[in-house]
C-alpha positions as MATLAB code, in Angstrom:
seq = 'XXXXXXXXXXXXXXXXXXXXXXXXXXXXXXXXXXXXXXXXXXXXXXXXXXXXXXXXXXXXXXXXXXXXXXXXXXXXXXXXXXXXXXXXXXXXXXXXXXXXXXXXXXXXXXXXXXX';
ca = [
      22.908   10.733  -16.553;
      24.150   10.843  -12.785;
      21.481    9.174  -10.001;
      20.757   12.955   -9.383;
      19.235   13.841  -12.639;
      17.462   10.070  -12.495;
      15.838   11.058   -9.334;
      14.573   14.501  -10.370;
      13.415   12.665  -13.950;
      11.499    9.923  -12.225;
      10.846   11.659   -8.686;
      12.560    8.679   -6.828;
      14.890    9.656   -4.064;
      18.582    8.559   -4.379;
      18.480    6.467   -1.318;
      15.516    3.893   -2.824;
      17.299    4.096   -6.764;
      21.092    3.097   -4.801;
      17.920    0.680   -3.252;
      16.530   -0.537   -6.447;
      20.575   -1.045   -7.960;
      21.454   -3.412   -4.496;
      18.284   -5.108   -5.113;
      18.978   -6.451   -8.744;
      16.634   -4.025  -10.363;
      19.082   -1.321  -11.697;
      21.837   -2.094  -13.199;
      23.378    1.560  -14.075;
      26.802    1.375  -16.264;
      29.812    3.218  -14.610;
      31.749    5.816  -16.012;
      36.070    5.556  -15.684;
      35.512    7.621  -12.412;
      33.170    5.030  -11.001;
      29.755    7.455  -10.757;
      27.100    5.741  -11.717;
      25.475    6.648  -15.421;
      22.188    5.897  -16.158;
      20.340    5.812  -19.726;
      17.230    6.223  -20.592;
      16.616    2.234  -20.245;
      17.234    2.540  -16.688;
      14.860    5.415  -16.243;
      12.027    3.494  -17.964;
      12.662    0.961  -15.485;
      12.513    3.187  -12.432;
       8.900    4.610  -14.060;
       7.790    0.103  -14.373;
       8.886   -0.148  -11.010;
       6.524    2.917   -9.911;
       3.774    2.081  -11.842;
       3.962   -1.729  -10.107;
       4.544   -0.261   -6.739;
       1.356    2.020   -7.463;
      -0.448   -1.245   -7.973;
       0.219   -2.336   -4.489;
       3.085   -4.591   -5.398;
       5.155   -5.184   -2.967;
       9.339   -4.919   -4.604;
       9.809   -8.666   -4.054;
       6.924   -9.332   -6.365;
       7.877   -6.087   -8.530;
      11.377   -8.136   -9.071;
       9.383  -11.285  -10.572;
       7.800   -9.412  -12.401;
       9.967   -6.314  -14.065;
      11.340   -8.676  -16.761;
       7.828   -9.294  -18.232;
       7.086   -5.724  -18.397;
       7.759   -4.323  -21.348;
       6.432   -0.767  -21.513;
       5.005    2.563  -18.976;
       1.250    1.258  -19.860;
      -0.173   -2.332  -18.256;
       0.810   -4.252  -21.332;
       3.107   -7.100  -20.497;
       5.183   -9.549  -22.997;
       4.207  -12.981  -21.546;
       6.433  -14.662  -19.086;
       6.074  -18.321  -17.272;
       5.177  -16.842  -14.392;
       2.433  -13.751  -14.926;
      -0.819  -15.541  -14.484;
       0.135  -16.781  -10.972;
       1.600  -13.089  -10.142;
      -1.474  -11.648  -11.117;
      -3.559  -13.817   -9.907;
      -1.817  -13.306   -6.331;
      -1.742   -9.588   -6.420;
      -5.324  -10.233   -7.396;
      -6.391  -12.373   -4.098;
      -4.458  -10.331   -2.150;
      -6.314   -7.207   -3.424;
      -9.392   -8.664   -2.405;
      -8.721  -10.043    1.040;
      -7.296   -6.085    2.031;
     -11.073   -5.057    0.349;
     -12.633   -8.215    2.782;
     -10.724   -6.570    5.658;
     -11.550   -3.215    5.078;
     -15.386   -4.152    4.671;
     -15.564   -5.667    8.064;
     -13.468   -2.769    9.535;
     -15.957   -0.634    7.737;
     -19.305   -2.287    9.467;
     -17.530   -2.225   12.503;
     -17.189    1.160   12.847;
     -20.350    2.101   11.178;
     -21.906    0.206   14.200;
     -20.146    1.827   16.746;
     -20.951    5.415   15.084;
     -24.780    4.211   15.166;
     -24.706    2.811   18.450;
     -23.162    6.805   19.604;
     -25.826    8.743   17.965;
];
């Protein structure tokens, strides 16, 4: 399929797929014209890279760790580096909820201290 059809299939805009292909994660064949022609393996990869993104992962840590995801659903083929991914995306889950706790009192403070 052309980048077009890939980007209506998996709602990804052209601009961040031509994104995804200079940043290692797409590698589409090319037909004798040069266009690009994606399978169905690359648009299973587009949906990973979503589903990781919707996780808060940022692409630099989606790139580590693509090649241990194996399906759409969070199930994941072990790979020498997943704990220590996870466990990253983890602590750095919990230091955003840390900082929006403390923004949170903050402003509950101020709204109490205006009433």
């Amino acid at each position: 399929m052309k980048i077009g059809e890939l980007s209506r299939r998996t709602g990804v805009s052209v601009r961040m797929l031509r994104y995804y292909e200079g940043e290692g994660l797409l590698a589409p064949q090319r037909t004798d014209a040069g266009y690009r022609d994606y399978g169905s393996e690359e648009e299973q990869t587009v949906r990973r890279i979503k589903m990781l993104g919707a996780a808060g992962m940022t692409l630099e840590t989606i790139q580590r760790l693509l090649p241990c995801v194996r399906s759409n659903d969070p199930a994941f083929t072990p790979c020498n580096e997943l704990r220590k991914i996870l466990a990253q995306q983890v602590g750095l889950i919990d230091e955003r909820i840390e900082t929006l706790s403390q923004s949170r009192t903050i402003l509950a403070g101020y709204l109490a201290s205006v009433n």
